[in-house]
C-alpha positions, 0 to 999 in steps of 0.5 A: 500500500503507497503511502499517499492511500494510508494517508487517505485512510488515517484521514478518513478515520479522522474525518469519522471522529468529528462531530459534523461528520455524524451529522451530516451523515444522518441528515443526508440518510434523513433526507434520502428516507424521506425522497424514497419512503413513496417509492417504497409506499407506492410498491407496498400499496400496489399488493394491498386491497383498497380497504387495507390501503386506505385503513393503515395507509402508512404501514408499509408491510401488507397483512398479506400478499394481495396480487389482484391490485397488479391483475385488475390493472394489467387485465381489466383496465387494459394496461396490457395494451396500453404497455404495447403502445407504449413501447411501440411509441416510444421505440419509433420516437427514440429512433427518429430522435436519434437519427435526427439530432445525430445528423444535426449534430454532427452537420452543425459540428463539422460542416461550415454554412451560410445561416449555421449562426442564425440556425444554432440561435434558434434552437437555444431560443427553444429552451425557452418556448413553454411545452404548452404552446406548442400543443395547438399548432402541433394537434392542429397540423396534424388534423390537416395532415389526418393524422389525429388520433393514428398511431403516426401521428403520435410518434411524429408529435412527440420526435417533432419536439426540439430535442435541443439538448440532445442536438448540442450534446451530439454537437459537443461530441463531434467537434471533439472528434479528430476531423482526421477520421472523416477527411480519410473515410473520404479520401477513401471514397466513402460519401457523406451518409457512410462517413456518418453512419460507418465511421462516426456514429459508432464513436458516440456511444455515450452520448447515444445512451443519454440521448435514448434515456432522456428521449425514452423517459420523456415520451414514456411519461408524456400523458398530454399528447397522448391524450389529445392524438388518442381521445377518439381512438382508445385502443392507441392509449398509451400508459399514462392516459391509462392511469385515467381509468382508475379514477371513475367518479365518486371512485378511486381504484388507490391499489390499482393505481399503485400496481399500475404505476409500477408497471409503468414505471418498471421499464425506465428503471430497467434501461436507466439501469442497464445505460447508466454507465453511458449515460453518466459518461455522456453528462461528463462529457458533455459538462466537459467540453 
């Protein structure tokens, strides 16, 4: 062991010994129960029945294992074609996310052009446009088009938004890449869309990953265009419009809610999993450069 980790390590038992050291240590595990006890409630509630829920809300140990909550949310309120629509969905919109700030990205970072500027200063202005003035317009040209209440439709609103920060990042990463690369593929005779997909996007595995989690978090989650490209046409609903039918009036399915809120919500902790590693590595570079 060097000497510079045995200091580490004497200065860490240090660190121990102070006071303010407990304190912030049991105010930070203070503050990460009090962030995770809905989680743990919600998961709890979800195999509960409703009269158990609403008697001993806050006991997070059910009386026994009550699995009907999970079968009325996946059987009776159709959350198993809601779950359908919602991969469909999003897998066509994360598609055409990444194939369109991909090639913007990398058009803005390598290629000079008349009107770049007046191009780069619109989409940051887009940070500042509110979601909700877009929606008019957006339903609007797609009813003019015939594609309200498709499956097209959907898809198209919800790929057609700015995706400004997924646009930068590809940019940030490909102005950092050796202009070498591209110059031989082309010496080599290779044309603009095989530099691109042969030899620079395969570079961008990090970025790719961000741009597929936060692409795949936002349309999961999306419920308000949903909503609107779906209201005559049910059958395309998506999961969060589903969450609707467990409330009916005087009504209110609370477990049902709760089994369908984990189903929903399984799947972005799965892929946030499985890509966090790139996902933090294309954060860090993106902070960097």
């Amino acid at each position: 062991m060097s000497m510079k980790e045995k200091a580490s390590i004497i200065q860490s038992k240090k660190g121990w010994k102070n006071p303010g050291v407990w304190i912030s240590f049991f105010l930070l595990l203070l503050a990460a129960a009090a962030w995770i006890y809905p989680f743990v409630w919600m998961i709890s509630g979800s195999f509960k029945s409703n009269l158990e829920l609403l008697n001993k809300g806050l006991n997070l140990i059910p009386e026994a294992l009550d699995f009907s909550a999970y079968h009325r949310a996946w059987v009776d309120a159709h959350f198993d074609t809601y779950f359908l629509n919602s991969v469909i969905t999003t897998a066509a919109t994360v598609l055409i996310v990444v194939i369109r700030c991909s090639l913007a990205g990398y058009v803005l970072a390598m290629y000079e052009f008349r009107g770049k500027t007046l191009i780069m200063t619109v989409l940051l202005v887009t940070f500042f446009v509110p979601t909700g003035t877009t929606l008019i317009p957006t339903v609007s040209l797609s009813s003019d088009l015939g594609l309200l209440n498709t499956r097209t439709g959907l898809i198209l609103a919800l790929a057609g938004g700015g995706q400004v920060a997924s646009i930068f990042l590809y940019k940030g990463f490909f102005e950092q890449t050796p202009r070498e690369l591209m110059e031989a593929a082309a010496i080599d005779g290779a044309g603009f869309l095989k530099i691109f997909t042969s030899v620079m996007l395969p570079l961008t595995g990090p970025i790719t990953a961000t741009t597929v989690v936060m692409t795949f978090m936002g349309a999961w989650n999306n419920f308000m265009l949903p909503l609107v490209f779906t209201f005559s046409n049910t059958s395309l609903r998506t999961l969060p419009v589903g969450m609707m039918v467990f409330s009916r009036g005087d009504t209110v399915d609370y477990a049902g809610q709760c089994a369908a809120a984990i189903l929903s919500i399984t799947p972005i902790v799965v892929l946030y999993v499985f890509c966090q590693k790139y996902f933090v590595s294309g954060i860090a570079g993106a902070i960097k450069s």
